[in-house]
Residue, then its C-alpha position, 0 to 999 in steps of 0.5 A: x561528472x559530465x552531462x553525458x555521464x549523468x545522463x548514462x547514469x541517470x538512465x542506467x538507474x531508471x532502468x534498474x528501477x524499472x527492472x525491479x531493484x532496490x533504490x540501493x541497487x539501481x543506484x550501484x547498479x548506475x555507478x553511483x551513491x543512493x545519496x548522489x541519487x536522492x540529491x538528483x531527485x530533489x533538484x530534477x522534477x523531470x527525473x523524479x517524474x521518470x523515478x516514479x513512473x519507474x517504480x510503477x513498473x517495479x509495482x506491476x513486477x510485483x503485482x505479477x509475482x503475487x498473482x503468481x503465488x496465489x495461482x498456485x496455491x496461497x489462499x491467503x494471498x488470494x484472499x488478499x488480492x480479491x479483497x483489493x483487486x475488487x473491494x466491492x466483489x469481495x469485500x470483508x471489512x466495513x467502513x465507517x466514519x465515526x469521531x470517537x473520543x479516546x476512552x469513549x464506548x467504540x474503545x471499549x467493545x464488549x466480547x460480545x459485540x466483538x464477535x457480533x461485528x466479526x460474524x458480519x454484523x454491521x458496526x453501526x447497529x452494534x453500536x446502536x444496541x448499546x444502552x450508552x450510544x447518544x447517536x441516531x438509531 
C-alpha cells in the first residue's frame, strides 16, 4: 500500500470512527482488515492518539442518544444518567473503602442489615452495630 493509500485509508477510518461505527465498520468502511488496523495502532502513537480521540466523539453520539431516550420517557435511563452526569446531586450508592477478608463479616450480611443499608443507611454503622465489628465506632 502506498503512503498516500494509507494516509486515505487511515483518515477514511478515523472518520468512520468519529461517525459512530464499529472498529470492524470503520475499518471495511476504509477498505481494510481490523487486523491491518490494530497493527497500524500499535506502531503509530499518532494514529492511535486520532483513534482515541475518534471515539471521544463516537462516545458524545451516544452520550446524545441516551439523553434522547431518557427525555422521552425511560425513567431508568434518566435515573441512570443523573446518577453519573451529577453523583453528588444525585447520588445513590456509598462509597466505602474498607479491606475485608474473604469469608469475613461484610460477607456475611444478615437480611437485616441488608435491608438497613438498602433503605440508606450508612454502611459503617451498620457494621458498627454489629456484636463482632473490631473497628472504630
Amino acid at each position: 500500500m502506498t503512503k498516500n493509500l494509507r494516509k486515505a485509508a487511515e483518515d477514511a477510518f478515523i472518520a468512520s470512527i468519529s461517525a459512530g461505527n464499529t472498529t470492524m465498520k470503520a475499518a471495511d468502511a476504509a477498505g481494510v482488515d481490523r487486523v491491518t488496523v490494530y497493527r497500524w495502532l500499535q506502531v503509530d502513537p499518532a494514529l492511535l492518539a486520532r483513534f482515541e480521540d475518534a471515539k471521544k466523539c463516537r462516545m458524545t453520539i451516544l452520550d446524545d442518544a441516551m439523553f434522547a431516550t431518557a427525555v422521552n420517557g425511560s425513567a431508568a435511563l434518566q435515573i441512570f444518567l443523573a446518577c453519573n452526569w451529577d453523583p453528588a446531586r444525585y447520588k445513590n450508592t456509598q462509597y466505602v473503602d474498607a479491606q475485608i477478608k474473604p469469608g469475613g463479616p461484610v460477607t456475611r450480611l444478615s437480611p437485616s442489615e441488608l435491608a438497613r443499608i438498602a433503605k440508606g443507611e450508612n454502611v459503617v454503622k451498620v457494621l458498627a452495630d454489629r456484636k463482632d465489628f473490631k473497628g472504630d465506632k
